[in-house]
C-alpha positions as CSV (number, residue, x, y, z in Angstrom):
1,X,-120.9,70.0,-150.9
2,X,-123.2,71.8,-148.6
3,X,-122.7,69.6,-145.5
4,X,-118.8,70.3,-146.6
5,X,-119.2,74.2,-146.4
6,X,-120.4,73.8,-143.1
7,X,-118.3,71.0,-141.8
8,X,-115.1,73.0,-142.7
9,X,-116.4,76.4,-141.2
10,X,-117.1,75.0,-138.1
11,X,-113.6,73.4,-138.0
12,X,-112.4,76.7,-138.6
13,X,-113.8,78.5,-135.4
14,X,-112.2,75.8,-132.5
15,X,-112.6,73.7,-130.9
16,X,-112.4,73.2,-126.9
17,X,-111.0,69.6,-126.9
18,X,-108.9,67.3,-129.3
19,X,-112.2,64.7,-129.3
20,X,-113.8,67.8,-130.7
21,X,-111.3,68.8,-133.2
22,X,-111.0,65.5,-133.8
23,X,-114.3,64.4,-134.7
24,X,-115.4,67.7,-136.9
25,X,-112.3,67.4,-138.7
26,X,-113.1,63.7,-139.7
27,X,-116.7,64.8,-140.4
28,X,-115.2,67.8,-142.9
29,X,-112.6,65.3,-144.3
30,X,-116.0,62.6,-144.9
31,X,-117.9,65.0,-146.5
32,X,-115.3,67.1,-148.9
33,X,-114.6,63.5,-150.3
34,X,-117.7,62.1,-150.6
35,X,-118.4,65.1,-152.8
36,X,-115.5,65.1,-154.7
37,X,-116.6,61.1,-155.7
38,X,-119.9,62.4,-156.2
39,X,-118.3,64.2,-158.9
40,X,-116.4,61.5,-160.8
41,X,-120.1,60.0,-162.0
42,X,-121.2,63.6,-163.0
43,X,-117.7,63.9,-164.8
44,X,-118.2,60.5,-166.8
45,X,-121.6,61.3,-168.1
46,X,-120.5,64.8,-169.1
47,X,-118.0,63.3,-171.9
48,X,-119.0,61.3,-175.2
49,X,-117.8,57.5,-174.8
50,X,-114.7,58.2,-177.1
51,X,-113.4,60.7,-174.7
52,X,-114.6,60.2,-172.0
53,X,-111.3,58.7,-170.6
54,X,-109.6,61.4,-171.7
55,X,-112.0,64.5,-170.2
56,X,-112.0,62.6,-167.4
57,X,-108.3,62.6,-166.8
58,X,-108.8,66.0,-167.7
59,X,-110.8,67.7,-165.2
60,X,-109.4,65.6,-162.2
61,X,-105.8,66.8,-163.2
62,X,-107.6,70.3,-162.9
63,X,-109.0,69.8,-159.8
64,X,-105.7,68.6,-158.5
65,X,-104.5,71.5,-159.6
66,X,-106.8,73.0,-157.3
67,X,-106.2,70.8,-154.5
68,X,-102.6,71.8,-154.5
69,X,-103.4,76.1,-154.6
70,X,-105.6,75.4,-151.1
71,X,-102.8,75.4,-149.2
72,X,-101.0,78.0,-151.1
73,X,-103.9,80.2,-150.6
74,X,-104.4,79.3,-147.3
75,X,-100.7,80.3,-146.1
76,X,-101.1,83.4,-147.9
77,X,-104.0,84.3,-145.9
78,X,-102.6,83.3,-142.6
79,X,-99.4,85.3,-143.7
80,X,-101.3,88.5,-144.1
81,X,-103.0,88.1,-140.3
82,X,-106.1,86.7,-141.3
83,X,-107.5,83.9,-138.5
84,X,-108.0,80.6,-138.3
85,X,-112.0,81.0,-138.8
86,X,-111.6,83.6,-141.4
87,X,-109.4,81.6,-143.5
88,X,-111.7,78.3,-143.0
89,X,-114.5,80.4,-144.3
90,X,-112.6,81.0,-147.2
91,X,-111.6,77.6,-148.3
92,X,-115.0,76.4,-147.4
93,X,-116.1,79.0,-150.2
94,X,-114.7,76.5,-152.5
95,X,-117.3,73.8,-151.7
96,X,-119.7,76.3,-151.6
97,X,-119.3,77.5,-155.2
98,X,-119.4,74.2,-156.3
99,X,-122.6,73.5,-154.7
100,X,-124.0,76.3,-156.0
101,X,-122.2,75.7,-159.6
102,X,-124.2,71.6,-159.5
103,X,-127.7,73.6,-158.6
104,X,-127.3,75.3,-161.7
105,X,-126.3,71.5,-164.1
106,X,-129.2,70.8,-166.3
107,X,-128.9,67.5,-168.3
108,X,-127.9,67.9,-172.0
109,X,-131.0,67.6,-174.4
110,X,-131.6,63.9,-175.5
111,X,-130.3,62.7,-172.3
């Protein structure tokens, strides 16, 4: 989530060639994923068996919730005049709360 922060506010201040663009926005896309995944196995263990299918299905519905209010947000900001590395900063506050948010996960007693 970290390495996602910083992938998506670098893609936010320009680039000077598409290779460029190119490559840090594949780098960003690699590491917002592989976070998100990262959360499906914290997700499962955070549930008792009987509902875990359930809570699962759960908090990914919220967090696609989520996904689609980015852009929303995102197009709000641009609409007001805010820049391209301004508004990247923003959305990569996202992975940066939930960095900070897993820092703070301690594993339920008896686990």
């Amino acid at each position: 989530m970290l390495a996602s922060t910083l992938m998506v506010a670098i893609f936010g201040q320009g680039q000077s060639s598409l290779a460029g663009l190119a490559t840090i926005a594949a780098a960003a896309g690699f590491f917002t994923n592989a976070g998100v995944v990262g959360l499906y196995a914290i997700i499962a263990q955070s549930f008792p068996t009987a509902v875990r299918g359930g809570g699962t299905g759960f908090v990914i519905g919220v967090g696609r919730g989520g996904a689609a209010l980015g852009p929303i947000v995102a197009g709000f900001l641009f609409s007001r005049d805010f820049g391209l590395p301004t508004v990247a900063i923003a959305m990569a506050a996202g992975s940066l709360i939930a960095a900070g948010a897993l820092l703070l996960l301690r594993p339920a007693p008896g686990r």
